[in-house]
C-alpha positions in Angstrom: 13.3 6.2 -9.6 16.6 7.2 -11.2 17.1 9.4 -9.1 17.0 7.0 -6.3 20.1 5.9 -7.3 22.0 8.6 -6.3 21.2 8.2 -2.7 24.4 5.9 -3.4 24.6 3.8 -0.3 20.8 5.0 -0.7 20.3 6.6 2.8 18.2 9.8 0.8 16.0 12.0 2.3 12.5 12.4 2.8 12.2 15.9 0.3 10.2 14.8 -2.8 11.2 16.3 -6.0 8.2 18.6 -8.0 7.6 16.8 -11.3 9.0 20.6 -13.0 12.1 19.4 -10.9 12.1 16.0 -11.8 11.6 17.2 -15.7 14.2 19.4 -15.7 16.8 17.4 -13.7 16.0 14.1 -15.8 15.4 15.2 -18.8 13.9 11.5 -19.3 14.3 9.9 -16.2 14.9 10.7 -15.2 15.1 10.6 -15.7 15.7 9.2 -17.9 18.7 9.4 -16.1 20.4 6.5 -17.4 22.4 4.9 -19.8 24.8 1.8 -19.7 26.4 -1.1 -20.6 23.6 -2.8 -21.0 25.2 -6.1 -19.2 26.2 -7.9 -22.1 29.9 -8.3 -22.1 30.9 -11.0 -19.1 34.3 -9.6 -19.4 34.2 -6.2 -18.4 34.8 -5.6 -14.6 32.2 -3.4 -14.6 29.5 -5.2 -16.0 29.3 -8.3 -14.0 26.8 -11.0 -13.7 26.2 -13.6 -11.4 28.7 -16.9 -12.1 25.1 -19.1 -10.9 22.5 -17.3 -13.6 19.7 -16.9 -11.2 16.8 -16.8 -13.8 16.9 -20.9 -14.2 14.4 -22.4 -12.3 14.9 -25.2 -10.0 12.0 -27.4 -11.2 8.1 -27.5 -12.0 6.7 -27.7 -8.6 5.7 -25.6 -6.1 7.4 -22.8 -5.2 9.5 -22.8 -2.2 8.1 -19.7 -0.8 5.5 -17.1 -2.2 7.1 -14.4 0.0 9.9 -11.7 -0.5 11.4 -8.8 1.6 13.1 -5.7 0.8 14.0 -2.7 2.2 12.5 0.8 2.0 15.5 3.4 2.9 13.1 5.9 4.0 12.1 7.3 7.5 8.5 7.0 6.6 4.8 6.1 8.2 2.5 4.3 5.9 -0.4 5.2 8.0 0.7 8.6 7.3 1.2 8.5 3.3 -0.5 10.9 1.0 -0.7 9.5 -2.6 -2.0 12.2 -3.8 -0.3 12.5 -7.5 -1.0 16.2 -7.8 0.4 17.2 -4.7 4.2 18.8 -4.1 3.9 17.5 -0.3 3.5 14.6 -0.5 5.3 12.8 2.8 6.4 9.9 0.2 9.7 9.4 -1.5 8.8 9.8 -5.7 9.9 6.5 -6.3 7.1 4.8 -4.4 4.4 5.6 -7.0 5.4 3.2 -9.3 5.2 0.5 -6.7 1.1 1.0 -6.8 0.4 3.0 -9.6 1.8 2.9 -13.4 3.1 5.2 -16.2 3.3 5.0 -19.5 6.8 4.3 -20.2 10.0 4.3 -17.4 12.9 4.8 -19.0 16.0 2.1 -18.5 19.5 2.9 -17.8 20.1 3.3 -21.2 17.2 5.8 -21.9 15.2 3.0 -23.6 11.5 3.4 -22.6 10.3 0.5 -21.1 6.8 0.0 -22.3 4.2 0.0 -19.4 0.7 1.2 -19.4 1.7 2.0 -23.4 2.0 -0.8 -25.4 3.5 1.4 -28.2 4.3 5.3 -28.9 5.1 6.4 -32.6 5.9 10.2 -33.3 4.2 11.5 -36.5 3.0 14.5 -38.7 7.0 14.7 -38.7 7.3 14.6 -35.7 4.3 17.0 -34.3 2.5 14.5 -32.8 2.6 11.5 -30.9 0.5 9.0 -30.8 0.2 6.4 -27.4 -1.7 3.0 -27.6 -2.3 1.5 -24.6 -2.1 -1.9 -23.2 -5.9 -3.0 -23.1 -4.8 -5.7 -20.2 -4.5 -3.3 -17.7 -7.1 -2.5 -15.2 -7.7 -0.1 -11.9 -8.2 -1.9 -8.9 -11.7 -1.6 -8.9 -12.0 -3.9 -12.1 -12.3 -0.7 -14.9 -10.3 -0.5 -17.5 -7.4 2.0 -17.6 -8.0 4.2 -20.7 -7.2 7.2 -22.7 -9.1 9.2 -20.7 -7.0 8.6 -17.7 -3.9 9.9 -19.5 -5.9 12.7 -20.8 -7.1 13.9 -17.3 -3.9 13.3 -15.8 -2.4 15.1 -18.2 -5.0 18.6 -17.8 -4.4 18.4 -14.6 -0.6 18.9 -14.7 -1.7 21.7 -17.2 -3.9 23.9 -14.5 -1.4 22.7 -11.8 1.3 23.9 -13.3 0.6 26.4 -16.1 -2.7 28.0 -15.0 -4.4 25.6 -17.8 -3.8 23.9 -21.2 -4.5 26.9 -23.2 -1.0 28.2 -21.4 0.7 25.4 -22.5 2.4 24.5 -26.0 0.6 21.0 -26.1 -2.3 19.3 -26.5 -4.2 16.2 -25.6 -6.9 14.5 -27.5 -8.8 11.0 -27.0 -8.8 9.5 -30.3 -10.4 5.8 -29.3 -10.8 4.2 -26.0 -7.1 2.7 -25.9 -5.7 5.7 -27.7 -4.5 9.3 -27.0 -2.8 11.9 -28.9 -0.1 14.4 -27.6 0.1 17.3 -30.1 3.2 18.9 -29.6 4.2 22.8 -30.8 6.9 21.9 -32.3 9.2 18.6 -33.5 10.2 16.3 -31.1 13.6 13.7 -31.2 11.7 10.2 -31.0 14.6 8.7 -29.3 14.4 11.3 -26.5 10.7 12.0 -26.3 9.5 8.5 -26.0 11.2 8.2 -22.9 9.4 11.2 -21.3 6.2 9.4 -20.5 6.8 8.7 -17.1 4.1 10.5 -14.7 2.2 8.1 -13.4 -1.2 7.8 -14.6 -4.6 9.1 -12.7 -8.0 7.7 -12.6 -10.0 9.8 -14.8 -13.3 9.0 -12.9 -12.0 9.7 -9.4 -10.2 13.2 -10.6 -12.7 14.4 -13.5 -14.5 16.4 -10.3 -11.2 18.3 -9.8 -11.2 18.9 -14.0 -14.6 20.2 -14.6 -14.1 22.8 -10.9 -10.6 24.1 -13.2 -12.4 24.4 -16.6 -15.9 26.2 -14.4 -12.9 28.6 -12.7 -13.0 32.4 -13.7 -9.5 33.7 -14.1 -6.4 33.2 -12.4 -7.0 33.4 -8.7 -10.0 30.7 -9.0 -8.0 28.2 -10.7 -5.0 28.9 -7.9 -8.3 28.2 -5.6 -8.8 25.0 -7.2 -5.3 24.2 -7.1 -4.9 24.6 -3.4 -7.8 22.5 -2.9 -6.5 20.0 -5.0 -3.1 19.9 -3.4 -5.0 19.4 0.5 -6.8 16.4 -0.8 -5.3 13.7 1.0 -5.4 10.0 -0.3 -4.1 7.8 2.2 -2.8 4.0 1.2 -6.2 2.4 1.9 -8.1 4.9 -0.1 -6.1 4.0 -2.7 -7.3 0.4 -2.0 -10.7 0.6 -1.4 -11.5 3.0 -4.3 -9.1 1.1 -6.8 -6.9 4.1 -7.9 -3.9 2.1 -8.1 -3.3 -0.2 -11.2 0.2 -1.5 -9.8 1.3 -5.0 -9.0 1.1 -5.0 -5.3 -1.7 -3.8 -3.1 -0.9 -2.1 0.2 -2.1 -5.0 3.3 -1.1 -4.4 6.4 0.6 -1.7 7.2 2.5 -0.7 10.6 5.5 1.3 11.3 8.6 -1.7 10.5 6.5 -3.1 7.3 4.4 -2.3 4.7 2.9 -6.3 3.6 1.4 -6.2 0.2 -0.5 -8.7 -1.7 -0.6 -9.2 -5.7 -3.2 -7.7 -7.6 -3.6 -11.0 -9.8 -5.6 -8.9 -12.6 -2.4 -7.0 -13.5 -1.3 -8.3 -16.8 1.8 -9.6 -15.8 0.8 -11.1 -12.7 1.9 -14.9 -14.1 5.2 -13.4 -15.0 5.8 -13.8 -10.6 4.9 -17.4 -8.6 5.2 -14.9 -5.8 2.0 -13.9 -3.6 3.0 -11.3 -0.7 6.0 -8.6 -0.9 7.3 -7.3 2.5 8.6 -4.0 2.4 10.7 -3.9 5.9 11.2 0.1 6.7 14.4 0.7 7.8 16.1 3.6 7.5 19.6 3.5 9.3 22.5 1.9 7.8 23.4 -0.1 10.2 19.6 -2.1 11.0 19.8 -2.7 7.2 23.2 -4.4 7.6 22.1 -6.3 10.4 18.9 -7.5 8.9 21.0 -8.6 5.7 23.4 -10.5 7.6 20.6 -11.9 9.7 18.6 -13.0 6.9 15.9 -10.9 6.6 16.2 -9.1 3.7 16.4 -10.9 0.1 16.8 -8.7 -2.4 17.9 -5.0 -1.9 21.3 -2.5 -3.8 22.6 -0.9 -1.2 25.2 -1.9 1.1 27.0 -3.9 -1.5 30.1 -3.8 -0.1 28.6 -6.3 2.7 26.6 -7.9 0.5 29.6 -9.4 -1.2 31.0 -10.7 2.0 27.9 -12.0 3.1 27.3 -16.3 2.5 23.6 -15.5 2.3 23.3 -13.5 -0.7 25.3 -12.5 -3.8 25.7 -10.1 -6.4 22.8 -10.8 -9.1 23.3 -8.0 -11.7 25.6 -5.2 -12.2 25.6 -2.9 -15.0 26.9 1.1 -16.1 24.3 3.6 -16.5 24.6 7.0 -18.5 25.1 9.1 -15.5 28.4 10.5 -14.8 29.4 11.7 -11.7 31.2 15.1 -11.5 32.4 18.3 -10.2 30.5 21.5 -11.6 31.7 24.6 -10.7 30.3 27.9 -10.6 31.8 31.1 -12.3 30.9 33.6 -9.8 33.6 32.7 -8.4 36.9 35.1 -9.7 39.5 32.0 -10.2 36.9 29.2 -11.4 35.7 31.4 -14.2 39.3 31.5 -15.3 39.9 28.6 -18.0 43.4 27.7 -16.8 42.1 27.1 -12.9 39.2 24.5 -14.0 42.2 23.0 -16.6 44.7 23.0 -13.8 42.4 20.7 -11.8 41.0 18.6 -14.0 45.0 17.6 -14.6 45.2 17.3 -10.9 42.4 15.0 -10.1 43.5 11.2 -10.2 40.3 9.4 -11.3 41.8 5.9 -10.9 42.5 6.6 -7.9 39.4 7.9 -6.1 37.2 4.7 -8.4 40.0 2.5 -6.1 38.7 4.3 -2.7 34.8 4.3 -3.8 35.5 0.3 -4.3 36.5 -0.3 -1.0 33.4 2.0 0.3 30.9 0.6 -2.2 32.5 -2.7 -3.3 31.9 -1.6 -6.8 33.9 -0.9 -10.1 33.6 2.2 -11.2 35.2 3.2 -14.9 37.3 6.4 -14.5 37.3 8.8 -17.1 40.4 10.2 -18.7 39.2 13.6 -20.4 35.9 15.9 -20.6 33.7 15.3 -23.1 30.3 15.7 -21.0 29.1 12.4 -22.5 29.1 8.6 -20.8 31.9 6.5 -22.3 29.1 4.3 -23.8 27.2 7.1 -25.1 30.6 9.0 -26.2 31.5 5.5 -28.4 27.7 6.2 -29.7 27.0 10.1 -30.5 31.0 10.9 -31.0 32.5 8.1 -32.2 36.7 6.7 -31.4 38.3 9.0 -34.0 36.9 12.3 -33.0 37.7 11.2 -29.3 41.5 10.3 -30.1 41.7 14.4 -30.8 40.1 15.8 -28.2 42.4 17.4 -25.3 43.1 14.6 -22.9 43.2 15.7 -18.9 44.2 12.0 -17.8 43.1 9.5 -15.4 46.1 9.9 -13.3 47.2 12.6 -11.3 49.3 15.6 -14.0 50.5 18.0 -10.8 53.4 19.5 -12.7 50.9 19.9 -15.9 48.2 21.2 -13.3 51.4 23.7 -12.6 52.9 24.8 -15.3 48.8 25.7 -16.6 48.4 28.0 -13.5 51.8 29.5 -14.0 50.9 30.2 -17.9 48.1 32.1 -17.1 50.1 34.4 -14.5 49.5 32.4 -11.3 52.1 32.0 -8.7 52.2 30.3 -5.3 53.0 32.0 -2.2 52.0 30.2 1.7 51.2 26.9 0.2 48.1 28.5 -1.5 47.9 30.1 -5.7 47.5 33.4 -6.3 45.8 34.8 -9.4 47.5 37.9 -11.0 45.5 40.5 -9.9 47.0 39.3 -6.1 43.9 37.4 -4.8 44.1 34.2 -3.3 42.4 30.8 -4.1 41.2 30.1 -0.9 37.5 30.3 0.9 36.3 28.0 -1.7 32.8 26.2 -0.8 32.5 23.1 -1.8 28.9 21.4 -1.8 28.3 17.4 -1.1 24.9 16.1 -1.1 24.9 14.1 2.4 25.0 10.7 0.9 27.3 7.9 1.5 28.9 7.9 -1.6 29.0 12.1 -2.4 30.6 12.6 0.6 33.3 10.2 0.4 34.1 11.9 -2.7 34.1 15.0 -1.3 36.5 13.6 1.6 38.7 12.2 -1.2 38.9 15.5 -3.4 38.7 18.2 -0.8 42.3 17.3 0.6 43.8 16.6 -2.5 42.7 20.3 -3.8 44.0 21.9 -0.6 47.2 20.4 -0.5 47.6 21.6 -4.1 47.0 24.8 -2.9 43.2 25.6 -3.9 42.2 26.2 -0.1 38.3 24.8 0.2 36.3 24.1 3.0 33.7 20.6 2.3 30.2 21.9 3.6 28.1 18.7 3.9 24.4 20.1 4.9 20.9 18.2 5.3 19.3 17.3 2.3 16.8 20.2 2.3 19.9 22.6 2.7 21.8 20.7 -0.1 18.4 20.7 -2.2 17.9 24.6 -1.5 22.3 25.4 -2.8 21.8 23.6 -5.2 18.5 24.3 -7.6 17.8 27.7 -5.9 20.6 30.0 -4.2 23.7 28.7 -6.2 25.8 29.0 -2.9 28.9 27.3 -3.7 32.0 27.3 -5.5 32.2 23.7 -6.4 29.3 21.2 -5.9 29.5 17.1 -6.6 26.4 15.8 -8.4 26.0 14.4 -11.5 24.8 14.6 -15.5 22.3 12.3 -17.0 23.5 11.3 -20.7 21.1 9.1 -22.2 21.1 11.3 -24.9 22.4 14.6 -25.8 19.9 16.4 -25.6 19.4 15.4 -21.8 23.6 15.6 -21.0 23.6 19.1 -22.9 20.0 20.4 -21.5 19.8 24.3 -21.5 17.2 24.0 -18.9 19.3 22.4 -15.4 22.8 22.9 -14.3 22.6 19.2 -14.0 23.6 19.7 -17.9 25.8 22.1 -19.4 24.2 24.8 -17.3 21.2 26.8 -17.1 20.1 29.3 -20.0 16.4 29.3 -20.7 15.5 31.6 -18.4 17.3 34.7 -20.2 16.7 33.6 -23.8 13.4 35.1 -25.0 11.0 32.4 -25.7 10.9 30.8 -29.0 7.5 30.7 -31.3 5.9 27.7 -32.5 5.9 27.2 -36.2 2.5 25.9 -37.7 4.8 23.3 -40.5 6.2 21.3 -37.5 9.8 22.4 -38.4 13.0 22.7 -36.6 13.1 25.7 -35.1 16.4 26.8 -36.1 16.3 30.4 -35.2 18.8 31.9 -32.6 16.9 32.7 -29.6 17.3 36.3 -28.1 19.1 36.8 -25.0 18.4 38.9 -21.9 21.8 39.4 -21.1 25.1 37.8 -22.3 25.4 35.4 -19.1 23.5 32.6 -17.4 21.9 34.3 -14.0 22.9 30.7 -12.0 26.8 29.9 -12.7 27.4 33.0 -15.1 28.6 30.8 -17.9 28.6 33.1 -21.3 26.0 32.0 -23.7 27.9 33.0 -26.6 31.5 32.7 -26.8 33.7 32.1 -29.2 36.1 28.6 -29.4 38.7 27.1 -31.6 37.0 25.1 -34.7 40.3 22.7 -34.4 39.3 20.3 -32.1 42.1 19.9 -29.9 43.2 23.3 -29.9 44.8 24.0 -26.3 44.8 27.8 -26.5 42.3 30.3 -27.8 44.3 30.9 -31.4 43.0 30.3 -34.8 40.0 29.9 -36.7 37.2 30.5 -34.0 33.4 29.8 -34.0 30.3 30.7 -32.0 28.7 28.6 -29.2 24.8 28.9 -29.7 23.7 26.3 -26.8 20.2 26.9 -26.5 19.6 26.7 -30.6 22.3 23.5 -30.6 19.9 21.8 -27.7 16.6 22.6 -29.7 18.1 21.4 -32.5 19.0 17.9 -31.1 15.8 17.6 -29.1 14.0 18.3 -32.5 15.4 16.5 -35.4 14.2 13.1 -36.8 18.2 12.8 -38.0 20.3 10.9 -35.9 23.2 12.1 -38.2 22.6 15.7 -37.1 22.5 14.5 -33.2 25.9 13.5 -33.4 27.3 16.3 -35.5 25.7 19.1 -32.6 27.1 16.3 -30.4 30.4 16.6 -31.4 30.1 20.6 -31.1 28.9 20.1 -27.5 31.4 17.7 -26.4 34.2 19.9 -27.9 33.6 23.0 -26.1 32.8 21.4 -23.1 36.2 19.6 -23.4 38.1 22.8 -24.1 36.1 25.0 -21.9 35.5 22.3 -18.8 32.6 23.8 -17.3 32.4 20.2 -15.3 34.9 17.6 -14.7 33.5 14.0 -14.8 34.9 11.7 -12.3 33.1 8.1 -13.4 30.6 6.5 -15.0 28.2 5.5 -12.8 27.6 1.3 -12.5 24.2 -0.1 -10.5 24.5 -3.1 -8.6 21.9 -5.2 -6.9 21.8 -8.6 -4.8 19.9 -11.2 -3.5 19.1 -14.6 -2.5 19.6 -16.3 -5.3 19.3 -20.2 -3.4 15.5 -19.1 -3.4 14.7 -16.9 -6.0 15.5 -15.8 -9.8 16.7 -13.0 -10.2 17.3 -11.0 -13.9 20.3 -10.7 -15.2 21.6 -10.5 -18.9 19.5 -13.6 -20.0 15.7 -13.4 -21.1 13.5 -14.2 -18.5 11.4 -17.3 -18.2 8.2 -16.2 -19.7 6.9 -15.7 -23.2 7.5 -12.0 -23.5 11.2 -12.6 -21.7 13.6 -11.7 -24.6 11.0 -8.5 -25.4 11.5 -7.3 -22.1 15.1 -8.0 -21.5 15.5 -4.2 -21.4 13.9 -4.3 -18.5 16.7 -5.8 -16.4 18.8 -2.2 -16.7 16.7 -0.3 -14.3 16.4 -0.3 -10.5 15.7 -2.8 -7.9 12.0 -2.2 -7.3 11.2 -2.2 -11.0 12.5 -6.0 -11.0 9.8 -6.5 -8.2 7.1 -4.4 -9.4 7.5 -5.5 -13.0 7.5 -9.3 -12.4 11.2 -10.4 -13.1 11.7 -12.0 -9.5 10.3 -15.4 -9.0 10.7 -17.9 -6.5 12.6 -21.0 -7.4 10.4 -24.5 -7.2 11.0 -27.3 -5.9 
């Protein structure tokens, strides 16, 4: 889901993400990939509510409709859908399993998990192991219970899938009672990160357990690769998942055709009585400008994309808005001679004028986005959190507006001298050919549009390449083919915005450190991993340079120390101390700010709308229901987690 957001203006592609992907990108969710505001402060341009709180009902009669519609960006057939959770083919966008199936947590834009199928998680044995209790309200379609063994199946399935078993993993799973399951872990794990990390939806142990028992009857590897492609061709359409009750989900596929996929409540699902709605219409349209039409014409009523004519529209308004942890930014790879030189990554993160690309992104998204005015790698909310004011106030500031003549004289410093309108570096080469990547959505590209100009003018000659998203996907987690690439970092928490494991963090290193052992105490494993070579294989970042201990430092003088990112990570997504988060934090945020591997250009804000003359909406207020103020967390996530979870109602009459 989180990653959803990214489509920006939403138009994303058909290509699914693997769950190793979706790990590794998200961290928590996807992952975790969120962390905000959390909506509180009327005030803040960026975090604005409604001015007509939507969540007060009308009255105590009967509603005046028991129908909603939405939109499904997505060039999709229903009739055509594979469900199939243990698939990588599937022919549906990731984010539609939660609308009919359930995890165990989703993380909000905060990384707070929301509690779903778990009704609590608590880390123990210091950390070793973590024990889920379920919620005992929640049934499969069919009427059965959903139950430890679910999550337990689900779970050894992953483990063939993807490791050739759970004897290759560095987990285990255990049933302790019918509501409760145990995930023993190898090592420590951060509670506030790994709570999060629940969120593969859940299977139904009694339709997969055939698939378990032909894995664990499988003799060596090629069998259980066998079994694996078997499992992968088993199709599950939408109304297999209906009559065979292997969703647990809110809404149950109706009728389905090629414009709308009608579904009906399943009113067994413990939160059923949160909604007075009966019937969700999910209206497939894909192109841009069909959505605007059906919005202007009425036919949409809740949807977060095309703000910018949502706002000007008389039917619909503006319902929620709130920053998330994700910053969006401009990595760069150091293959590349003059980006792997300090002074050229300095010289245009000086050049870059942050307020005012958030001032062209508000006339193409109708949204505020907060500019940054340094590199730190962190959210500003999480930065106030895990850094704190004071250490910020030292840290080298790049600025929110344009520095040219800084951007200059850091080029010149470093030997650099201009010659045609274009730099050139001191051995006599040119900055010029550069590549640089846009995913081929709304809001990428118009950065891309905005930047690209304003780095060739400068005299950093690029060429914006703008491919499909299967050719974007492909540059950008396999070949590396670019100089300079806009995506963005998920910050919930450190140990997601500084992951080791996804140049969507600080970069990708795991793959030449030699893997660490696990230690039978369940203590941090604090040992310095052994490298394979002395550079990452993806953006050849070192692994182990040295940087100024004097925060600030602008030059590479003084007292210098090590950076040791893949021990630093462990550490943080280890500990039980928050106290030692921030202080590996602060280590983190340093070198990235001295070293600027990335430049961040915002953080990112969500917005959604809706009809709010017929239905209520959340926003920063406690829903009307008794478990509303509990769940209040819930209204910093995404559009069709409002929906699915119960939080829209219609107004009565």
């Amino acid at each position: 889901m989180a990653n959803a957001n990214h489509g920006s203006d939403g138009y994303a592609d058909g290509n699914r993400l693997t769950r190793r992907q979706w790990l590794a990108l998200g961290g928590s969710a996807a992952m975790a990939g969120l962390a905000g505001c959390g909506g509180s402060n009327p005030n803040d341009p960026n975090v604005t509510m409604s001015s007509n709180p939507s969540n007060t009902d009308g009255g105590d009669g009967a509603a005046v409709t028991t129908e909603i519609n939405m939109r499904a960006p997505v060039s999709w057939q229903p009739s055509q859908a594979n469900v199939n959770p243990f698939t990588d083919t599937k022919n549906t966008e990731f984010w539609m399993d939660y609308m009919w199936s359930e995890s165990l947590v989703y993380p909000n834009s905060e990384g707070t998990p929301i509690y779903w199928l778990a009704d609590d998680i608590s880390l123990k044995a210091g950390g070793c192991e973590v024990h889920i209790k379920l919620n005992e309200d929640y049934t499969w379609w069919d009427g059965t219970p959903v139950t430890a063994k679910d999550v337990r199946t689900t779970n050894l399935l992953y483990d063939y899938k993807d490791y050739m078993g759970p004897d290759q993993t560095d987990d285990s799973w255990e049933v302790v009672d019918k509501y409760t399951v145990k995930n023993v872990l190898a090592g420590p794990a951060n509670p506030s990160l790994k709570k999060s990390t629940y969120y593969s939806v859940i299977a139904k142990h009694d339709y997969f357990k055939s698939w378990l028992e032909k894995y664990k009857d499988a003799g060596g590897d090629s069998a259980i690769k066998k079994v694996t492609k078997n499992l992968q061709e088993d199709t599950i359409t939408l109304q297999d998942l209906k009559d065979k009750g292997l969703g647990c989900g809110m809404w149950k596929p109706a009728q389905l055709s090629p414009t709308m996929a009608s579904h009906t409540k399943y009113k067994d699902h413990p939160r059923a009585d949160w909604t007075n709605l009966e019937t969700f219409n999910w209206r497939l349209i894909s192109e841009k400008q069909k959505a605007i039409q059906a919005l202007n014409t009425g036919k949409l009523d809740i949807g977060d994309k095309t703000i910018t004519q949502a706002q000007s529209n008389d039917r619909v308004e503006v319902f929620n808005r709130f920053g998330t942890s994700s910053i969006v930014k401009l990595a760069m790879n150091w293959n590349n001679e003059h980006l792997a030189r300090r002074p050229v990554r300095r010289a245009i993160a000086y050049l870059l004028d942050h307020d005012e690309l958030v001032k062209v992104l508000k006339t193409t998204q109708g949204l505020n986005y907060k500019s940054r005015d340094t590199v730190n790698g962190l959210s500003s909310k999480q930065a106030d959190k895990w850094l704190g004011k004071s250490f910020q106030n030292d840290l080298i500031s790049y600025g929110r507006k344009s520095k040219s003549e800084k951007a200059k004289k850091v080029l010149q410093d470093a030997g650099y001298s201009k010659n045609g309108g274009v730099w050139v570096g001191p051995d006599g080469s040119k900055v010029n050919n550069l590549t640089y990547l846009t995913p081929p959505w709304n809001i990428y590209e118009t950065i891309g549009k905005y930047v690209s100009p304003k780095l060739d003018k400068f005299g950093f000659k690029n060429k914006l390449i703008i491919p499909s998203s299967s050719g974007f996907w492909q540059r950008w987690t396999e070949t590396h083919d670019f100089d300079m690439v806009n995506w963005y970092s998920n910050t919930s928490h450190p140990g997601n915005a500084f992951t080791t494991a996804s140049v969507g963090g600080i970069g990708k290193y795991d793959e030449i450190a030699a893997a660490l052992e696990s230690s039978d105490d369940c203590k941090v494993n604090r040992t310095t991993p052994e490298l394979a070579q002395p550079r990452s294989k993806k953006l050849n970042h070192p692994i182990r340079p040295k940087y100024p201990k004097k925060v600030g430092t602008m030059g590479s003088g003084g007292a210098k120390q090590t950076f040791y990112p893949i021990k630093w990570n462990n550490i943080m997504t280890q500990t039980q101390s928050a106290d030692e988060v921030k202080k590996f934090s602060k280590k983190f945020a340093w070198y990235m700010n001295w070293q600027v591997p990335h430049i961040g250009f915002y953080d990112e804000t969500r917005a959604y709308w809706g009809n709010t003359s017929k239905f209520n909406f959340p926003t920063n207020k406690a829903d009307n229901h008794p478990q509303g103020e509990a769940t209040k967390s819930e209204h910093l996530t995404n559009a069709i987690e409002f929906l699915m979870k119960g939080h829209i109602s219609a107004k009565t009459k």
